[in-house]
N, C-alpha and C positions, 0 to 999 in steps of 0.2 A: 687650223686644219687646211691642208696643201689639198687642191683640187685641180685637176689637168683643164687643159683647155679643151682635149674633148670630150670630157667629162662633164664642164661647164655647160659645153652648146648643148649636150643632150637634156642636161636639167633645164635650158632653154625655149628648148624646143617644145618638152613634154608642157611645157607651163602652158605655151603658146596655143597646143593643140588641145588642151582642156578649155584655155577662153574662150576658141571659136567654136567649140565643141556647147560648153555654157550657151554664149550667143546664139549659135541657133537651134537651142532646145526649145521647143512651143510649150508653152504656157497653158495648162486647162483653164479653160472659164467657170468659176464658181459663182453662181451666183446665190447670194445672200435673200433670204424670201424672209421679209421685216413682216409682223404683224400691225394691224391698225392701229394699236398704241405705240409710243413710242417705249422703249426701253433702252436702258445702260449698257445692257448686253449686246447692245450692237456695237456700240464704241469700244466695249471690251473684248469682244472677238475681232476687230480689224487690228487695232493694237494689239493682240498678241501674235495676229501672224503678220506682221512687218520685216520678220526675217524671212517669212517662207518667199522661196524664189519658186515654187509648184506651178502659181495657181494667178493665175488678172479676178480678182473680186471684184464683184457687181452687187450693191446693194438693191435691192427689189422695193422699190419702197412708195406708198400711199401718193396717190397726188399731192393730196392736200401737204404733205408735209414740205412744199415746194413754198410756201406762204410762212409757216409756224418755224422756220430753221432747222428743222431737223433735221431735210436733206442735204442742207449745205454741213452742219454737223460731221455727216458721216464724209461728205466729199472733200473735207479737208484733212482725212486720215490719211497718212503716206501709202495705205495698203490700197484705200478704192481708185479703182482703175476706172470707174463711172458709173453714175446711176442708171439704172434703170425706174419706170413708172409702170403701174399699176395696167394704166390706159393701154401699153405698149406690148402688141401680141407677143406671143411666146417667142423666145430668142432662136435664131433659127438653127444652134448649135446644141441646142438643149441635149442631146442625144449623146454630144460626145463630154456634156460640163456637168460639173456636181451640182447640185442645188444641195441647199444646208437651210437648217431652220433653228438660229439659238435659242430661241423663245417657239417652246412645243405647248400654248394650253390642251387641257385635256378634251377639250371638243375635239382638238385637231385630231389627236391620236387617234379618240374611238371613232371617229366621222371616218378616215380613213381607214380603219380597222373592216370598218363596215362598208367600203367602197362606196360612201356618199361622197361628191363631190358637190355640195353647192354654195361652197366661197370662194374665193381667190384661193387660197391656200391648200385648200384641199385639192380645188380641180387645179392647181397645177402639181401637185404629189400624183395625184392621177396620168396627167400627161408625162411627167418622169415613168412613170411605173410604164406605162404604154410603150416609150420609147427604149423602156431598157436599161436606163442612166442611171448615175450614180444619185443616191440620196441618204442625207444625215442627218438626223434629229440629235442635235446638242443633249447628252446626259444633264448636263447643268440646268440646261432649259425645259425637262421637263416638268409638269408638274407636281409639287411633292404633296402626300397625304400629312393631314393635320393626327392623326392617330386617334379622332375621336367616329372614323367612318366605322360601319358594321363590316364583320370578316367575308360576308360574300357580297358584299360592292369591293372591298379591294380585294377579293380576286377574283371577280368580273373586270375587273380595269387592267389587272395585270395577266387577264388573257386577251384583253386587247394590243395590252405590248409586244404578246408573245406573237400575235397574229402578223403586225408589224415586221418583224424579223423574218416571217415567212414569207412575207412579201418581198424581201431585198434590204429593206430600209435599216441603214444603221444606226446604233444611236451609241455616239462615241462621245470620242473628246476633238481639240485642236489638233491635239499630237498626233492622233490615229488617220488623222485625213491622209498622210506620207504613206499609208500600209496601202497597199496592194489588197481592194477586197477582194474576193474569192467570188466571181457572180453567178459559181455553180450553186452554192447554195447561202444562208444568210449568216453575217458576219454578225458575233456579239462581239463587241470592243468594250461593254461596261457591264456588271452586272445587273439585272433586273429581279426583284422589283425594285421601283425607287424606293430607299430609305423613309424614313418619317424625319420630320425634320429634328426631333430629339434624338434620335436614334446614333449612336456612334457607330464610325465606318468597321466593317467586319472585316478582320486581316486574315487571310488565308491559311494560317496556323492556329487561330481564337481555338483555344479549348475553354470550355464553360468549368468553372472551379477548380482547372489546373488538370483536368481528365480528361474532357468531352473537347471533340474537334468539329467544326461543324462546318460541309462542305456546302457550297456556295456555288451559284451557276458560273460566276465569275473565275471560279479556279478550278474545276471540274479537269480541262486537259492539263496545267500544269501539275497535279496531282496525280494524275491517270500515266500508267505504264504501258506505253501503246495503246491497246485498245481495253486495258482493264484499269479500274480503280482500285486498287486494294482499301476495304475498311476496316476499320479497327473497333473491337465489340461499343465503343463506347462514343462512335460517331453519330454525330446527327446531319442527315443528310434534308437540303430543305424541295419541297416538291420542283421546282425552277429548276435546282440543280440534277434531279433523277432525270425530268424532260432536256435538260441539254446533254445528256449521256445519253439519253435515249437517240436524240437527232443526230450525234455525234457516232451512232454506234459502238458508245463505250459502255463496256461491264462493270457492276457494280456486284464485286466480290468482298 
């Protein structure tokens, strides 16, 4: 393939003005908020974002784990940009950085559901919320029900998830950190409730015996025609999914 020579310099140029352009994009601070136990999940979310160029990760993490290896652990992943400690007051940027939580137990959720703050964890989901900032509770990281709880403790638990959402709080994935949340009102990125852990994943099309479709909060807009769903006599819509139609201002026809 023949290419002119100032045809060249322009594909030169344009390269040139994208690296300086990369170079001085700033970086959010994300900081990672480790719970008192150690967990894999934390080496597993730094390794998988190794390619995200976003974001300087800050592991948030227990003194003590300054003695036991943990912290040196996480500080030898190519993604942390450096620890943080427990002792060390709230970072002074908090307002414009994510905090992320991949390990959500369920104290966390309903404590903050309930605007208790009295751990580490909670009161700084607090201080995010105060400030306005971004915050993500890992869908992987929640906690999942055993399927032997009574039906109204898990849906008391999962109107504390719902409360969460109204709050701001997202509970996504890795992938979803790159979206643009909307801070006018609360972003689902997964659907809720969490599964059981026998439970296989619901696809957006599952009809039950080859008939029944069964809508999900999770695809409620990719199924919705502007601001109508159309149903079909033989759907099953589940209560999650009427309330994100409801918040969403979408008709369920």
């Amino acid at each position: 393939m023949n290419i002119s020579e100032e045809r060249l310099r322009e594909l030169v140029l344009r390269v040139l003005r994208e690296l300086q352009a990369e170079e001085g994009r700033e970086k959010t601070p994300l900081y990672m908020v480790c719970m008192a136990d150690w967990s894999t999940a934390y080496e597993a979310f730094l390794h998988e974002m190794e390619t995200c160029d976003s974001y300087r990760i800050y592991p948030v993490v227990p003194d003590a784990w300054k003695q036991d290896g943990c912290a040196a652990r996480l500080a030898a992943c190519p993604a942390c940009a450096g620890l943080r400690y427990r002792s060390e007051p709230l970072p002074p940027d908090l307002e414009q950085a994510v905090s992320l939580f991949p390990v959500v137990p369920r104290d966390l959720a309903v404590k903050t559901a309930l605007c208790i703050s009295d751990t580490f964890e909670t009161a700084w989901v607090a201080a995010c919320i105060e400030a306005g900032s971004r915050t993500v509770f890992l869908r992987s990281g929640l906690a999942r029900f055993s399927g032997k709880e009574t039906p109204a403790y898990v849906s008391r638990i999962l109107t504390y998830y719902r409360q969460l959402l109204e709050y701001g709080i997202e509970i996504g994935t890795p992938q979803t950190l790159d979206t643009d949340a909307d801070r006018t009102e609360p972003t689902v990125f997964a659907s809720v409730p969490v599964p059981h852990a026998e439970d296989p994943p619901v696809r957006p099309d599952m009809r039950m015996g080859g008939k029944k479709r069964v809508i999900t909060a999770s695809n409620v807009e990719r199924l919705a025609s502007g601001k109508v769903l159309h149903l079909l006599p033989d759907d099953i819509v589940t209560d999650l999914a009427r309330d994100r139609a409801k918040f969403l201002n979408i008709r369920l026809e």
